[in-house]
C-alpha positions in Angstrom: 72.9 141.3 146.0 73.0 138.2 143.8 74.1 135.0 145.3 74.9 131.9 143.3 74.7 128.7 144.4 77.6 126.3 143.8 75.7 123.2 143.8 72.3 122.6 142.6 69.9 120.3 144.7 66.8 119.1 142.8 63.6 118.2 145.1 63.5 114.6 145.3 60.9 113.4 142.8 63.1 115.2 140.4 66.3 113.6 141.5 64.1 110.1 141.4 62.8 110.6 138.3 66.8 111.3 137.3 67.8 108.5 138.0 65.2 106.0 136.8 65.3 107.8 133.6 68.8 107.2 133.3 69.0 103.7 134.5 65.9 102.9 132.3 67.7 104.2 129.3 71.3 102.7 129.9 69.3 99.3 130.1 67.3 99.6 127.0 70.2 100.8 124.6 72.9 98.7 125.8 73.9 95.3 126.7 74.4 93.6 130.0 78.5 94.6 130.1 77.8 98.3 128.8 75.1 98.7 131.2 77.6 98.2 134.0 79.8 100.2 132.9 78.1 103.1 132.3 76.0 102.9 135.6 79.3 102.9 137.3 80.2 106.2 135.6 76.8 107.5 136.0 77.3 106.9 139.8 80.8 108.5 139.9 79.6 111.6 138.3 76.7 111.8 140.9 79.5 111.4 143.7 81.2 113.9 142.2 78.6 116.4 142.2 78.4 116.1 145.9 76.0 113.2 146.8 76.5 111.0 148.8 76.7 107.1 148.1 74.3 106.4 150.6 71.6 108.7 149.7 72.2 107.3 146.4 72.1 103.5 147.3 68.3 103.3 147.9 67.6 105.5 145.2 69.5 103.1 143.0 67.8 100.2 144.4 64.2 101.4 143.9 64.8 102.6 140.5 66.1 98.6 139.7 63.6 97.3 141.4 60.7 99.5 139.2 62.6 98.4 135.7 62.3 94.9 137.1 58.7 94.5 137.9 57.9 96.4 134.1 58.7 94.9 130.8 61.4 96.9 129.0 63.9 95.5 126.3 66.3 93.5 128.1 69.8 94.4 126.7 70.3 90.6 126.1 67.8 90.7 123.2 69.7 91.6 120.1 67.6 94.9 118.2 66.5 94.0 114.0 69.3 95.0 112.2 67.9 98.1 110.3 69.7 98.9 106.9 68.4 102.9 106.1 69.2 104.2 102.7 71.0 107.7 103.2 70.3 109.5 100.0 72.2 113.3 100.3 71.5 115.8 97.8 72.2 119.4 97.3 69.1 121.9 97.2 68.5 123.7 93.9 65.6 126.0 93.5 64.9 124.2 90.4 66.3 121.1 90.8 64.6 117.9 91.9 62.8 118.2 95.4 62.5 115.5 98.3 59.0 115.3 97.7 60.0 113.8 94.2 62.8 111.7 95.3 60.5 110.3 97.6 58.2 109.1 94.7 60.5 108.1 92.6 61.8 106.0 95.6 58.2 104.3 96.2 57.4 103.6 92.9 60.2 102.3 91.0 63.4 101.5 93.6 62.0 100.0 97.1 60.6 96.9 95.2 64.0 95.8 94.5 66.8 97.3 97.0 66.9 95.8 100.6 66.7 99.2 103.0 64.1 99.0 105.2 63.7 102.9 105.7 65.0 105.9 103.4 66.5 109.3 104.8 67.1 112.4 102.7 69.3 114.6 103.3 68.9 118.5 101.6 71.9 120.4 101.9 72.9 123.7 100.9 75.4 124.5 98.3 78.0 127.0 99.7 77.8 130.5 99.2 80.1 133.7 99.6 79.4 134.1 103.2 80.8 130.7 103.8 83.7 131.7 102.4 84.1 135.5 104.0 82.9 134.1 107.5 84.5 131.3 109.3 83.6 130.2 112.1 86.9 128.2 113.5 88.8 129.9 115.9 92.5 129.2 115.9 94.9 130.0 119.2 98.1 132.4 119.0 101.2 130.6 118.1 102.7 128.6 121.0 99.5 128.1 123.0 98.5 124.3 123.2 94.8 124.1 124.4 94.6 120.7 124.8 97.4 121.2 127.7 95.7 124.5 129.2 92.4 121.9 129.3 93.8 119.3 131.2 95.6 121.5 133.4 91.8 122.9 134.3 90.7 119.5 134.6 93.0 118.1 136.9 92.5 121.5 139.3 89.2 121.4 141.7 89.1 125.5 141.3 88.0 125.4 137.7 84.9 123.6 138.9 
């Protein structure tokens, strides 16, 4: 007989690990008031996935304690501005190839444009199965998903 298990409870180094690994990476992509604020959530979800707030509270506390004895980017520090070029271009089997873009890049355009990286995106061109297949799926007349979702949402059985 198979028996699921409603909640999931990792061993504790995992759960630790969890949780510095988030906090560590709200702080280092986000300022002081985003930090907050996505802790806070963080924390709700947690809640709501049936732990308890004081189980959580010294794991919490340890984890801000560890990012404040180790040097990470404080989210007061403002990041370099970084300016990418975005170059897209459709693939041809004879047409020009990144390789070549790249090059051309290097040795004539860098010099005198002010991105500090270059990204090139190939794409495909579209072909008849794009246009036999599709992949969007659209709901009988007079059904309005949205509603049936937040209907679902609101309703601790769909969990």
């Amino acid at each position: 007989m198979l028996t699921i298990c409603s909640s999931f409870s990792p061993p504790s180094s995992c759960f630790k690990g969890l949780i510095f690994g988030e906090l560590q990476r709200y702080w280092t992509l986000n300022h002081s008031n985003k930090f907050q604020e996505m802790l806070l959530n963080f924390i709700h979800r947690l809640l709501d996935r049936g732990h308890s707030l004081q189980a959580l509270i010294p794991l919490l506390t340890q984890a801000a304690a560890t990012l404040d004895s180790k040097t990470f980017n404080s989210p007061s520090i403002q990041p370099k501005e970084v300016h990418p070029l975005y170059i897209h271009w459709q693939f041809h089997p004879d047409g020009i190839q990144c390789s070549d873009i790249w090059r051309i890049y290097e040795k004539t355009l860098q010099q005198h444009l002010e991105y500090d990286s270059m990204h090139v995106a190939i794409s495909r061109p579209k072909n008849i199965r794009d246009c036999l297949t599709k992949a969007k799926l659209t709901p009988p007349p007079g059904i309005d998903m949205d509603k049936i979702i937040e209907d679902l949402s609101q309703t601790q059985s769909f969990l």
